[in-house]
C-alpha positions in Angstrom: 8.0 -2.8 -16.2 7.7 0.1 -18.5 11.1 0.9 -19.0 12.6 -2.7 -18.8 10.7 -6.0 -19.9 11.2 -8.1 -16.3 9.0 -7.4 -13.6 10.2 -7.1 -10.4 9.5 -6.9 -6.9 8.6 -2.9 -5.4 7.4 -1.9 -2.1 5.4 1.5 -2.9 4.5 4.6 -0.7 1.7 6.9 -1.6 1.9 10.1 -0.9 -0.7 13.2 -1.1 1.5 16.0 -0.3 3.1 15.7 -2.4 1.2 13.6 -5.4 3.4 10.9 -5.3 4.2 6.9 -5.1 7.6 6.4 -4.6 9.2 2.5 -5.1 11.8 1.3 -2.7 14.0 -2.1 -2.9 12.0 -4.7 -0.5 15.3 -6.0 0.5 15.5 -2.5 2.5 17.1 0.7 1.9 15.3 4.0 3.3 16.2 5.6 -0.4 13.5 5.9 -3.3 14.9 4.2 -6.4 12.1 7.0 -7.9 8.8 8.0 -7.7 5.9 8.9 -10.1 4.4 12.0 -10.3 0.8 11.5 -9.8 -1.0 14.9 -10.0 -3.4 14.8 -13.3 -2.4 11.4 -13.7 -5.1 8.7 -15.4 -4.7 5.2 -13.3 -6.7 2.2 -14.7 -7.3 -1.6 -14.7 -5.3 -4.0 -17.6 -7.1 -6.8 -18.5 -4.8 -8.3 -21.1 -1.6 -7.3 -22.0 0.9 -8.0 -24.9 3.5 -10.5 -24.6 1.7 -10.8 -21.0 2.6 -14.8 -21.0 6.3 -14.3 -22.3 7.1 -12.3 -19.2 5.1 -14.3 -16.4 2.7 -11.9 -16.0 -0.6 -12.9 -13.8 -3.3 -10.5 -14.0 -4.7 -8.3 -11.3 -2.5 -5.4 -13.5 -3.1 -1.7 -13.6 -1.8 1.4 -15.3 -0.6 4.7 -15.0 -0.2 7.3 -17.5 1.3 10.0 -15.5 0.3 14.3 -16.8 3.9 13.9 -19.0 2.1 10.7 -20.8 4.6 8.0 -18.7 3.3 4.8 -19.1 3.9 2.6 -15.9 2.4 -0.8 -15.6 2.2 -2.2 -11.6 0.2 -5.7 -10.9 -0.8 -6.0 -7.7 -1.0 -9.5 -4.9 -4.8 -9.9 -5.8 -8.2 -8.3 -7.6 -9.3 -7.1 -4.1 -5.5 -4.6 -4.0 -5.6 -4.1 -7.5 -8.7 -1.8 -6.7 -7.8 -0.4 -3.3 -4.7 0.9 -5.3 -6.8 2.2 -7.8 -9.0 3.9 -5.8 -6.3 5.0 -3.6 -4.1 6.6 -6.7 -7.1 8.3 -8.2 -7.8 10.3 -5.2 -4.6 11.8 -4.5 -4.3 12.4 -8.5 -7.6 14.6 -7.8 -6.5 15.8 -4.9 -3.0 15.8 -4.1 -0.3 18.4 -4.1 
């Protein structure tokens, strides 16, 4: 979503060894189409965001803004994931390689 205005459909990997989440094509592929660099990184819940309706966007939305100031937006299946991968992402920020 950050770099393009259509959301689509990830499957993620965290990683703490290195700090990373990487995205993949849920279709298949064993490749990364990338990965963000989560070490330092600040990871928080969106309430509301702009032009949140034009795109189709539900809520249960989070952020991060990666130690280079990236700005990713991810929304997540439900509330109760939203937090796990909040939770999830801040500890291997703190802690990961």
């Amino acid at each position: 979503g950050h770099r393009r205005k259509n959301w689509k459909v990830r499957k993620f990997v965290l990683r703490d060894d290195p700090a990373y989440l990487h995205y993949y094509d849920p279709a298949g592929g064993e490749d990364p189409l990338g990965a963000i660099h989560l070490r330092g990184c600040v990871v928080t819940a969106v309430e509301d965001m702009p032009d949140s309706k034009k795109y189709d966007v539900e809520n249960n939305l989070f952020e991060i803004i990666t130690a280079s100031e990236i700005h990713y937006y991810l929304q997540a299946a439900s509330s109760t994931e939203r937090t796990e991968w909040i939770k999830a992402i801040q500890a291997v920020s703190r802690t990961g390689k």
